[in-house]
C-alpha positions in Angstrom: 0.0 0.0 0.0 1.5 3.5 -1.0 2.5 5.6 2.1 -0.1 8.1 2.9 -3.4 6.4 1.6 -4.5 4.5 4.6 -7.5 1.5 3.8 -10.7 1.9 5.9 -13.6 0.0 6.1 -17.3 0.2 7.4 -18.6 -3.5 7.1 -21.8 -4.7 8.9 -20.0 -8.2 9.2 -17.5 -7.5 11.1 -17.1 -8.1 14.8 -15.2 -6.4 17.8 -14.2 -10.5 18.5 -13.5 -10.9 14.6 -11.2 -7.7 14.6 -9.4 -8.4 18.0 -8.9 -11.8 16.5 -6.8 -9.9 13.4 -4.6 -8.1 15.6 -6.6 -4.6 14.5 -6.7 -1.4 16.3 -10.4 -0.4 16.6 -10.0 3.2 15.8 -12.7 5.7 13.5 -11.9 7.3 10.8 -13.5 10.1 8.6 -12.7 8.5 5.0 -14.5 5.3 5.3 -15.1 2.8 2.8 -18.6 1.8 2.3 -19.5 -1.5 0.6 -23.2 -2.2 -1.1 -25.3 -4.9 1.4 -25.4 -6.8 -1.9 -21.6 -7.4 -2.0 -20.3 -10.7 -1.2 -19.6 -10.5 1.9 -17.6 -13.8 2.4 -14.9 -12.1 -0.4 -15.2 -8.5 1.6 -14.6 -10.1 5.2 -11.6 -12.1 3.6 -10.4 -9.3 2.2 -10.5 -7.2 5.1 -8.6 -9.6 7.4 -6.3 -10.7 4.5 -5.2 -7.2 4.7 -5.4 -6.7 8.4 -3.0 -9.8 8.8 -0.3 -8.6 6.8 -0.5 -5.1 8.5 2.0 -3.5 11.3 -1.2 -2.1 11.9 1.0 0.6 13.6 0.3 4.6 13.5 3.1 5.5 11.0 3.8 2.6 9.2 3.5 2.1 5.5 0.3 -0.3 5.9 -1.9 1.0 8.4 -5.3 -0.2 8.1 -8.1 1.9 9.8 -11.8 1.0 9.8 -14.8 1.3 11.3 -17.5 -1.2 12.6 -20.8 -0.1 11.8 -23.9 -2.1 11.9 -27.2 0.4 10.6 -30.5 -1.0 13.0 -32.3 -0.4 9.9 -30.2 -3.4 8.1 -30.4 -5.7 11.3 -34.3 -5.0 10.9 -34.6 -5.5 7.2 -33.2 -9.3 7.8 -35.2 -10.1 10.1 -38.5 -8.6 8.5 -37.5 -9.9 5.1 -38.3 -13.5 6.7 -42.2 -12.6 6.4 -42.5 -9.9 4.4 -42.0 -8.8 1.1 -39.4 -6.5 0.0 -40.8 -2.9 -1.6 -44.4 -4.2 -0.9 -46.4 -2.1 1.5 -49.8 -2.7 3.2 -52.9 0.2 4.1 -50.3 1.6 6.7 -47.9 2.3 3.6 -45.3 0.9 5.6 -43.2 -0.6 2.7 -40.1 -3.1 3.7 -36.7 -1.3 2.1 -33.5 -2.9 1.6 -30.7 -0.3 2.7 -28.7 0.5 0.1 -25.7 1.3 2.1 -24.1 0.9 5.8 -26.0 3.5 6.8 -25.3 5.7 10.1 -23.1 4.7 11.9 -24.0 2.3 15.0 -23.8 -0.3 17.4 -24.4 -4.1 16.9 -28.0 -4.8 17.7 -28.3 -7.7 20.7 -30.7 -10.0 22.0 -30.3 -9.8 25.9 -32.4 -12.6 27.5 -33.4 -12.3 31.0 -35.1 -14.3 33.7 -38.3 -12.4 34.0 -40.4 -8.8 32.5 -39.3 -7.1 35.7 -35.9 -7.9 35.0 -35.7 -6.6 31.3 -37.2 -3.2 33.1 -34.5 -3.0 35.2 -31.9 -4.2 32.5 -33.3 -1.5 30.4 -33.5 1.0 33.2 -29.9 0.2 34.1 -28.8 0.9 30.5 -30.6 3.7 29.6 -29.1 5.6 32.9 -25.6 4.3 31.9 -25.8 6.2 28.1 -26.9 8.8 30.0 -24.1 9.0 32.1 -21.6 8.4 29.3 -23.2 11.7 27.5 -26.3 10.6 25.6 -29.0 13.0 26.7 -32.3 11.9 27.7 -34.4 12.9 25.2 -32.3 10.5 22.6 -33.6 7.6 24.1 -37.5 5.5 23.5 -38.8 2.5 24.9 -41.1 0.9 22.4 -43.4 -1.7 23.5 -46.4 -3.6 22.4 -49.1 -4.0 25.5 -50.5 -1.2 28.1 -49.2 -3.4 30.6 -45.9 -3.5 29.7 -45.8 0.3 29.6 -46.9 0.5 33.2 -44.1 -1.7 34.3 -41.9 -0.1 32.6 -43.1 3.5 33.8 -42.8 2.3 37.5 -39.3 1.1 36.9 -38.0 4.6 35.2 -39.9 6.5 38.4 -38.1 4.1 40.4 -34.5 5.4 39.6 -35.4 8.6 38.6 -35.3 8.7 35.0 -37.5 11.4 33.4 -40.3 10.1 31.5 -42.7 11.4 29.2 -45.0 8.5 28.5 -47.6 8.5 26.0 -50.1 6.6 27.8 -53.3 7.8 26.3 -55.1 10.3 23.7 -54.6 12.9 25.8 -50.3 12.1 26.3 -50.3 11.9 22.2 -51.6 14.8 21.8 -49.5 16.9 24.4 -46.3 15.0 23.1 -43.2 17.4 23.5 -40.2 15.6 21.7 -37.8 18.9 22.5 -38.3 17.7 26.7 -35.0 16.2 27.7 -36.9 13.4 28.8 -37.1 9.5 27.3 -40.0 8.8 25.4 -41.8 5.7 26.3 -44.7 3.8 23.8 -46.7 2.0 22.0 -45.2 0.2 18.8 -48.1 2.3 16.8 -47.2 5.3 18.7 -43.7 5.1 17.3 -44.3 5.5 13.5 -43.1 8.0 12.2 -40.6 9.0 14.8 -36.4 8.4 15.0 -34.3 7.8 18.6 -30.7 7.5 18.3 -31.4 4.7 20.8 -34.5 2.6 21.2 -34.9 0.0 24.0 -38.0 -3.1 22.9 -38.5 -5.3 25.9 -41.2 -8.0 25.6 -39.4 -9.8 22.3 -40.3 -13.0 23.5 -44.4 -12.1 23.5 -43.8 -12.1 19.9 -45.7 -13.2 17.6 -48.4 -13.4 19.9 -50.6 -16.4 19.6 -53.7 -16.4 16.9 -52.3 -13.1 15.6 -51.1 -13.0 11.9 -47.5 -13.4 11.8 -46.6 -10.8 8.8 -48.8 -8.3 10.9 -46.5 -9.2 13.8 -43.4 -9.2 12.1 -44.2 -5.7 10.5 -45.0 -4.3 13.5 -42.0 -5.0 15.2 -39.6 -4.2 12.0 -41.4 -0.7 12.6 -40.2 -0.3 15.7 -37.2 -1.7 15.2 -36.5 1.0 12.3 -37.3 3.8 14.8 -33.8 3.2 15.8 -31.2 5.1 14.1 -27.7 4.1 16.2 -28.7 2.2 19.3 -30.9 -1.0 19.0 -31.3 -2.8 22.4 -33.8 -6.0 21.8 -34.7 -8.0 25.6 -36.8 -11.3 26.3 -37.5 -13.8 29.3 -39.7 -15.7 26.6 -38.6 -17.8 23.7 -40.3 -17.3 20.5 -39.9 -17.5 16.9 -38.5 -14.0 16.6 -36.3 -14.2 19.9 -34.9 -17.1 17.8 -34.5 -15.6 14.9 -33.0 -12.4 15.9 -30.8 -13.7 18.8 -29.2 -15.6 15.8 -28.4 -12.8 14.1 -31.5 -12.9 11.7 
């Protein structure tokens, strides 16, 4: 490689345990090389660590490698969705499934954090969502997204509990008087959530999905919607199995 003109690379496929494994230095930079989703990713990812292998990987040095590791939520969504639904087509909600053309923004691996009961995805949730705040992330980044009123009242008690500020959109009335500006998190319904972006979006209950006798591309589209409302952060939890806790635990 000519001195100067340092490689960089924004893959979806790679992994902090794949990079370590290369001997890379994790380390963002502005000029990043962005691959199509339709690439072959095999020949990328082989490529990539081909390089990385035969690098110093050294600030300096004739062959320094830089990358970044990006995964877009929007992408983790689409492969999961695209299991029961059908790309471009839309429904009376004109909610169409898209295949991102690109990396997208740049991100954090979506995960699949299993826990022993509802209460403890709250407080898993809770935990994390304080955490990001800690670490800079203001409040009014952050959404909860779930599917039953329930859920939403748990959830509530467990913000109040710890002192997180919460706007919750509990009714009519909370819709209507919704103030995205308050530095606050936003905590909803799945319908709620249309139409709106979080740079980080917290969906506890995974494993209540698809929920039994409901129609499973209704289900799935549902939660690709609120998956999509993510557009960095994407922080999936269970205490359920289910098809979809399957599916997406496995990486979709």
């Amino acid at each position: 490689m000519a001195r100067g003109a340092p490689r960089s690379y924004n893959l979806d496929l790679f992994t902090d345990e794949a990079a370590v494994a290369a001997g890379a230095r994790l380390e963002p930079w502005p000029n990043t090389r962005r691959f199509p989703l339709n690439v072959d990713h095999h020949q990328v990812q082989e490529q990539v660590l081909g390089d990385l292998r035969g690098s110093e990987c050294k600030t300096g040095t004739d062959h320094v490698i830089r990358y970044e590791i990006v995964v877009c939520p929007g992408f983790f969504a689409y492969r999961f969705a695209k299991h029961y639904l059908v790309p471009a087509d839309s429904d009376e909600d004109h909610v169409p499934l898209l295949e991102p053309q690109s990396a997208g923004r740049h991100g954090y691996k979506p995960f699949m954090k299993q826990l022993s009961s509802f209460e403890e995805e709250t407080r898993y949730i809770a935990k994390n969502l304080k955490r990001m705040h800690d670490e800079g992330m203001q409040w009014l980044d952050m959404c909860i997204v779930y599917q039953s009123r329930w859920m939403g009242e748990e959830l509530h008690r467990a913000l109040q509990a710890v002192g997180i500020p919460t706007q919750w959109l509990a009714s009519q009335h909370h819709k209507k008087s919704f103030r995205p500006s308050e530095d606050s998190v936003k905590l909803m319904t799945m319908h709620s959530s249309k139409g709106l972006e979080f740079p980080l979006v917290a969906i506890p209950g995974i494993g209540f999905m698809p929920g039994k006798k409901k129609d499973l591309a209704a289900e799935a589209k549902l939660l690709y919607v609120a998956m999509t409302r993510s557009t960095e952060k994407l922080v999936l939890t269970c205490h359920e199995e289910s098809e979809f806790v399957q599916l997406l635990a496995a990486g979709c």
